[in-house]
PLY file of the C-alpha trace (Angstrom):
ply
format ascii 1.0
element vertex 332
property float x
property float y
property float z
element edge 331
property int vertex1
property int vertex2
end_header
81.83 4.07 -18.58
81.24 7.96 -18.60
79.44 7.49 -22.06
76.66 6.22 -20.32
74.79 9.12 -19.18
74.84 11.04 -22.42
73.63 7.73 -23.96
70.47 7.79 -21.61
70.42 11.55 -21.97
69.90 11.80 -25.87
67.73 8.81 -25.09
65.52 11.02 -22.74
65.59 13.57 -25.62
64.55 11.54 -28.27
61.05 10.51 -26.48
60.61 14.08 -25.17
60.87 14.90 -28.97
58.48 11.81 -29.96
55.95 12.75 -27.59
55.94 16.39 -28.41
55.77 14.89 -32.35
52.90 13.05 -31.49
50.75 15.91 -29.30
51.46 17.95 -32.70
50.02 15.56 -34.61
47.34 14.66 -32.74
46.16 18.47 -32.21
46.19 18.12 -36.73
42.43 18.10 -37.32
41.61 15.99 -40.46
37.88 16.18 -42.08
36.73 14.26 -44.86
34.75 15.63 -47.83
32.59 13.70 -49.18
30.85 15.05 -52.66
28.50 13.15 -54.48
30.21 12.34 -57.94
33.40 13.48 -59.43
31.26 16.40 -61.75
32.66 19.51 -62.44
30.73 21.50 -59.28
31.81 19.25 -56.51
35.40 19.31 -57.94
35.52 23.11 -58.02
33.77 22.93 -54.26
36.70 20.15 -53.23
39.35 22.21 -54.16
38.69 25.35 -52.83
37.97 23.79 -49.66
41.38 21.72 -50.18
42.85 24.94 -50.52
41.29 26.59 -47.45
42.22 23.36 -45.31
45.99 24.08 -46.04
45.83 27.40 -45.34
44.28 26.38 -41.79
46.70 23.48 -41.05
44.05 20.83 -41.64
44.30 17.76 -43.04
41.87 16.51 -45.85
40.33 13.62 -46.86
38.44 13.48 -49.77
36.34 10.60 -51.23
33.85 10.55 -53.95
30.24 8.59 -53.74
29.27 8.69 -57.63
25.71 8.70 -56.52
25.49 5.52 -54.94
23.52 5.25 -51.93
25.68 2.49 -50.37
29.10 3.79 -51.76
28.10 7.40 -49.65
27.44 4.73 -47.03
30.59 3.00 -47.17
32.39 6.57 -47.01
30.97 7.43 -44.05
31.85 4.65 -42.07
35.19 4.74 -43.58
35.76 7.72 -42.94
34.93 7.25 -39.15
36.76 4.26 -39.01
39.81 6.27 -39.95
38.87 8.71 -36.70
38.27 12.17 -39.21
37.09 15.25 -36.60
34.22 16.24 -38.92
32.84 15.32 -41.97
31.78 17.47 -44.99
29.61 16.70 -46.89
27.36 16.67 -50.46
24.78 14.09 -49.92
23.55 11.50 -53.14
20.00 11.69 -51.98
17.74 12.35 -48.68
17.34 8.69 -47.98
21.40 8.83 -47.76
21.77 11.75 -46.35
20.14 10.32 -43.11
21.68 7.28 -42.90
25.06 9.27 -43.38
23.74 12.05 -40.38
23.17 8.21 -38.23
26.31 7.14 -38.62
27.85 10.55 -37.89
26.36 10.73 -34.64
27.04 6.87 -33.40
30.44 7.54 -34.26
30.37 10.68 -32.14
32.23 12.94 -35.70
30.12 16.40 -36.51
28.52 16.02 -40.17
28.01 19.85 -42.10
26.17 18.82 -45.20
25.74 20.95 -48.41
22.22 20.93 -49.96
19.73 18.57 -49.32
18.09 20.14 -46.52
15.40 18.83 -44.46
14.63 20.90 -41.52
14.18 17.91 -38.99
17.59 16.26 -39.59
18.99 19.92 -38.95
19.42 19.02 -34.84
21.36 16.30 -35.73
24.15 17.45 -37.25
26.81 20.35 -37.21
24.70 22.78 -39.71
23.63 22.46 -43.28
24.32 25.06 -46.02
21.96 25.81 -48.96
20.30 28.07 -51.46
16.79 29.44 -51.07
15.59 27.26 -54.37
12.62 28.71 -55.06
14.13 32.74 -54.36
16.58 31.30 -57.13
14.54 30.56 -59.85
12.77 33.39 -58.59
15.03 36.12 -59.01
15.50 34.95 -63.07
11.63 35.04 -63.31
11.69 38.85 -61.92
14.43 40.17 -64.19
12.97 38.24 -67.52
9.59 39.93 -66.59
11.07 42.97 -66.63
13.68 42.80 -69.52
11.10 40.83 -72.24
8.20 42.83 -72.57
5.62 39.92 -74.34
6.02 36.35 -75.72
6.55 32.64 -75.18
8.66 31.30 -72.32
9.68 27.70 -71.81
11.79 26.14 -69.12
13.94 23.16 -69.22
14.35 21.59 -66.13
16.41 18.99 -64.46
15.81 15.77 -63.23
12.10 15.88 -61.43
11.47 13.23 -58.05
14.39 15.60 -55.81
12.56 18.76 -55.61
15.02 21.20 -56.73
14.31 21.58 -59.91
10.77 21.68 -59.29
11.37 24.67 -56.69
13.31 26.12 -59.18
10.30 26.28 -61.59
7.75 27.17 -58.87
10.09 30.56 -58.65
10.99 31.34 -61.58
6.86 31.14 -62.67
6.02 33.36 -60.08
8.56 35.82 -60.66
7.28 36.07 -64.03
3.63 36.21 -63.14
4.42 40.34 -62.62
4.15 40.43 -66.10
1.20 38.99 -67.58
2.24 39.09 -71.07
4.57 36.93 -70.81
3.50 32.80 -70.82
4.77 29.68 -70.14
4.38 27.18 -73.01
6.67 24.17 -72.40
8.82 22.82 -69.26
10.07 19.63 -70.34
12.96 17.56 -67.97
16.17 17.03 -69.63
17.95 15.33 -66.22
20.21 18.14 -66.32
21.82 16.08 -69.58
23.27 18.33 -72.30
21.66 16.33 -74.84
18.93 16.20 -73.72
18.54 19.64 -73.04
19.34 20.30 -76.52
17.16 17.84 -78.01
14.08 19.51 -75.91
14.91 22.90 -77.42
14.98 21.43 -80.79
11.59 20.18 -80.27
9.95 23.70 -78.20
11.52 25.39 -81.02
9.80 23.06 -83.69
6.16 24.12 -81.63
6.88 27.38 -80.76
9.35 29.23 -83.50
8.36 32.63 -82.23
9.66 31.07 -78.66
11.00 34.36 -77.08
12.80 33.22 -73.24
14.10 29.92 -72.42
15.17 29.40 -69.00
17.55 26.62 -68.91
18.21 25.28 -65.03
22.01 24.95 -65.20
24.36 26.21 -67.32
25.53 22.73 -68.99
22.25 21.95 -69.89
22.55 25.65 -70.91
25.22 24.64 -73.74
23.34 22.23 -75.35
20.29 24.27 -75.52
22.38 26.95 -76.85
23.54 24.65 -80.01
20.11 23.80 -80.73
19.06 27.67 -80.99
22.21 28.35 -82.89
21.39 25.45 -85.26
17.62 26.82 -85.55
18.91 30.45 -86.19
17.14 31.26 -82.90
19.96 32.69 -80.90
19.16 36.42 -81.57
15.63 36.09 -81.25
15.54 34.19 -77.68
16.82 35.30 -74.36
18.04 32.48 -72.43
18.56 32.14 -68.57
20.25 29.87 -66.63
21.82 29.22 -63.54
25.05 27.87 -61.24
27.92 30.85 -62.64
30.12 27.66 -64.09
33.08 28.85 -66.04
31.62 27.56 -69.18
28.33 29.65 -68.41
30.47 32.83 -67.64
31.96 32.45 -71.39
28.48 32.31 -72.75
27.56 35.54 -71.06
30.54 36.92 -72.62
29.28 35.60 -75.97
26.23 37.25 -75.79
24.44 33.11 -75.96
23.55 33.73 -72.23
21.70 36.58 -70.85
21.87 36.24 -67.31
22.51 33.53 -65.01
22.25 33.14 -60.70
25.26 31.71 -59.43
26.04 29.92 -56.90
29.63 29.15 -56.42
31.00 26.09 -54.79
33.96 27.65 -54.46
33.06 29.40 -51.61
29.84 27.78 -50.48
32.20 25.02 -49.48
35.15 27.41 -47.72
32.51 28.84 -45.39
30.66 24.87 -45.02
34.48 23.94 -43.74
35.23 27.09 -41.58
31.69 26.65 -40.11
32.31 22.83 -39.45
35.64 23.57 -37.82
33.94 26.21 -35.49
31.68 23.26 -34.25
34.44 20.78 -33.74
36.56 23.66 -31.81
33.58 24.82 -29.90
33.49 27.89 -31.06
30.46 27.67 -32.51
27.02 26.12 -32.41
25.91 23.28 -34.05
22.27 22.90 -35.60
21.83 25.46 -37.50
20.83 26.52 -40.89
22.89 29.12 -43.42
22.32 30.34 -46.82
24.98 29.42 -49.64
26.54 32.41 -51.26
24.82 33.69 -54.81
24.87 36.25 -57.14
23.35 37.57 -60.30
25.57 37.50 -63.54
25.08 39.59 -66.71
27.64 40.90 -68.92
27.06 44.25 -66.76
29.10 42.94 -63.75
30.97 39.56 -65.27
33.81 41.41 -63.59
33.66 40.56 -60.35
31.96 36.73 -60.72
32.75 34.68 -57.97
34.85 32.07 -59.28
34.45 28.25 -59.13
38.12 28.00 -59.99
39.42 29.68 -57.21
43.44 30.48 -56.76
44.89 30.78 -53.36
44.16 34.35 -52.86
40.90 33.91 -53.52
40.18 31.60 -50.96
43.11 33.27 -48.05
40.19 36.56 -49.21
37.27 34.70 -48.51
38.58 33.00 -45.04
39.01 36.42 -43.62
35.62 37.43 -44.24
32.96 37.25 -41.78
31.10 33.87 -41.26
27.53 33.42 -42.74
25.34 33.50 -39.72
22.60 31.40 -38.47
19.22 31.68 -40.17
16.51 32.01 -36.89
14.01 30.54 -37.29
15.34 27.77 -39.56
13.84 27.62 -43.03
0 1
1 2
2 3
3 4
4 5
5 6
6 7
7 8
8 9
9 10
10 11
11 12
12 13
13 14
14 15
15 16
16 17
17 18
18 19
19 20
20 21
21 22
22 23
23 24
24 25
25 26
26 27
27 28
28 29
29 30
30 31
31 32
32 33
33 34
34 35
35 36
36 37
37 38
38 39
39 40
40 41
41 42
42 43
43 44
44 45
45 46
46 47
47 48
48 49
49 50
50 51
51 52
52 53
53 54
54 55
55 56
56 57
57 58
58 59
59 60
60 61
61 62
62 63
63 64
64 65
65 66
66 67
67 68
68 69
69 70
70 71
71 72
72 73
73 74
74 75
75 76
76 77
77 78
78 79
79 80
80 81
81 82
82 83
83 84
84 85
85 86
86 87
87 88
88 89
89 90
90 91
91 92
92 93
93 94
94 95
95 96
96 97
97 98
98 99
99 100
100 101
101 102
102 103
103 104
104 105
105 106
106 107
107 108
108 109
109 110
110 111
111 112
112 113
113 114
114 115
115 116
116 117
117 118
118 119
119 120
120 121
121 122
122 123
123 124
124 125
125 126
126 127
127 128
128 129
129 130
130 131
131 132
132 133
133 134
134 135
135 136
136 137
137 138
138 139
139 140
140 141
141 142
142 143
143 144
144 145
145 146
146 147
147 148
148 149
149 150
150 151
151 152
152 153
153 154
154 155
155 156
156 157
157 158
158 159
159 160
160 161
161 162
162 163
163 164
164 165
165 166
166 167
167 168
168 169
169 170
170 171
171 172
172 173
173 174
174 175
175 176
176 177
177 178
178 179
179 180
180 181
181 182
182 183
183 184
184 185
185 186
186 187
187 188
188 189
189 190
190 191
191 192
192 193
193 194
194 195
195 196
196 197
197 198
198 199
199 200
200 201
201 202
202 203
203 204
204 205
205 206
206 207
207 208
208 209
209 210
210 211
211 212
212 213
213 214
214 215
215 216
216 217
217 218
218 219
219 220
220 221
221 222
222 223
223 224
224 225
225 226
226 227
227 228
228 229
229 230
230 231
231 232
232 233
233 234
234 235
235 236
236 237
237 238
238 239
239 240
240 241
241 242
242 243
243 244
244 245
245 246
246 247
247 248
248 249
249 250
250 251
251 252
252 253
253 254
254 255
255 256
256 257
257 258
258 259
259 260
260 261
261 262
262 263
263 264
264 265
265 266
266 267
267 268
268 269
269 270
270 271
271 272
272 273
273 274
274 275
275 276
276 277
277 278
278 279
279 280
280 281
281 282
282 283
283 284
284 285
285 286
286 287
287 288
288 289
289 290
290 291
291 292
292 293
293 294
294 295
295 296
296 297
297 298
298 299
299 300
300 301
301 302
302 303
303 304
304 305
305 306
306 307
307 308
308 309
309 310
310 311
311 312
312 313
313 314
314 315
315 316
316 317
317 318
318 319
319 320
320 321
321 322
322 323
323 324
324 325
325 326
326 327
327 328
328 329
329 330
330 331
């Protein structure tokens, strides 16, 4: 009969225990990252922020949207429906992205999205993280004007209708406009398509053989227009450009194939977008507002210290004690 009480005792233990269990687990913030296809720059991004959300004690969710409209759609929701805090995001298009930022805010969940800005949706959700595209191309343009004194220059772009790659051209045209020697002869789209890119360069190359600068607007494109100059016997006589830092691109900098390239890691890009997003959901800081993704010139001159897409740990436990991007005021 005496056994009773210690019976109802451990009994009283075990749901102190459970409910202390549960508070624990309930104060576990979860986002979901959402990039839009499984390529090589939002899996770099993904991890790193993966990495950072351990480090924090968050939980994450990831989910791919293979640039589908409705599958970005779908995520969304889902990801609602499974009660994330916030959402992270990389959005397929514009058109998406609002429908994603609507279904954010009906479901009351803070959306931080990567790229694609457009400066009225910026109200709606927790902040959005970019590069200045045209100061990107632009900074290319300035050095090649400098570095190449006279001569042809084409550019391959990416896939035209988005607006990126068009930006990146306006730049990169007017940062070469300081030197008036130099002129613009081709800018065919290759849909940023290694292929493509290096069936273009066969055919500028075919026009143009005394083709001095190619500016090639990312650095897998990049490859393919290298093969093409290599194939042409080109590669000594043309200075080639490109952009995004990739691994791949850093080796062909290395190489001597690439002369210079703007990178923009989403290595950290995407620690920051998470930090910033958890700093809305905790209060701690503002939502609406508008920050500039992390870049950096490349040349074999400071290869050294490249941020890298493939981040380890300590790169990211370095780069979540540094101080927060702030605000741009006004908004861009």
């Amino acid at each position: 009969m005496r056994m009773k009480p210690v019976v109802v005792l451990f009994l009283a233990i075990g749901l102190v225990s459970g409910a202390l269990f549960s508070a624990v687990a309930q104060d576990q913030l979860e986002i979901a990252f959402i990039r839009a296809s499984g390529e090589a720059y939002y899996q770099y991004g993904t991890q790193a922020a993966s990495m950072a959300a351990e480090e924090l004690g968050v939980e994450m969710r990831t989910y791919t949207s293979n640039y589908d409209t409705g599958k970005e759609l779908a995520n969304v929701q889902d990801a609602i429906q499974k009660g994330v805090d916030g959402i992270l995001m990389y959005a397929v298009s514009l058109s998406s992205e609002k429908a994603a930022i609507n279904a954010a805010q009906e479901g009351d969940v803070p959306i931080f999205i990567q790229y694609g800005y457009k400066k009225e949706y910026l109200a709606d959700t927790a902040g959005f993280m970019q590069i200045d595209l045209i100061e990107f191309g632009k900074k290319l343009g300035e050095w090649t004007a400098v570095t190449v004194n006279e001569g042809k220059v084409a550019v391959i772009q990416g896939a035209l209708g988005r607006g990126d790659a068009e930006a990146y051209t306006e730049g990169f045209v007017e940062g070469l406009s300081a030197n008036p020697d130099l002129e613009v002869v081709a800018k065919p789209a290759a849909d940023w398509n290694r292929q493509k890119a290096a069936d273009a360069t066969s055919d500028i190359i075919n026009a143009h053989p005394d083709l001095k600068v190619l500016f090639v607007q990312n650095e897998d494109m990049a490859r393919g227009a290298m093969l093409s100059l290599k194939r042409a016997g080109k590669l000594d006589q043309v200075t080639m450009v490109s952009m995004n830092g990739a691994p791949y691109g850093l080796d062909m900098i290395r190489d001597g194939s690439l002369a210079l390239t703007n990178a923009n890691p989403p290595s950290i890009a995407s620690v920051m977008s998470l930090r910033l997003l958890l700093g809305v959901i905790k209060g701690e800081i503002e939502p609406g507002h508008f920050y500039w993704a992390p870049t950096q010139l490349i040349s074999q001159a400071n290869i050294e210290v490249a941020i890298p897409w493939d981040a380890d740990k300590e790169d990211v436990k370095s780069w979540l004690e540094m101080p927060l991007p702030e605000p741009v005021v006004p908004a861009p």
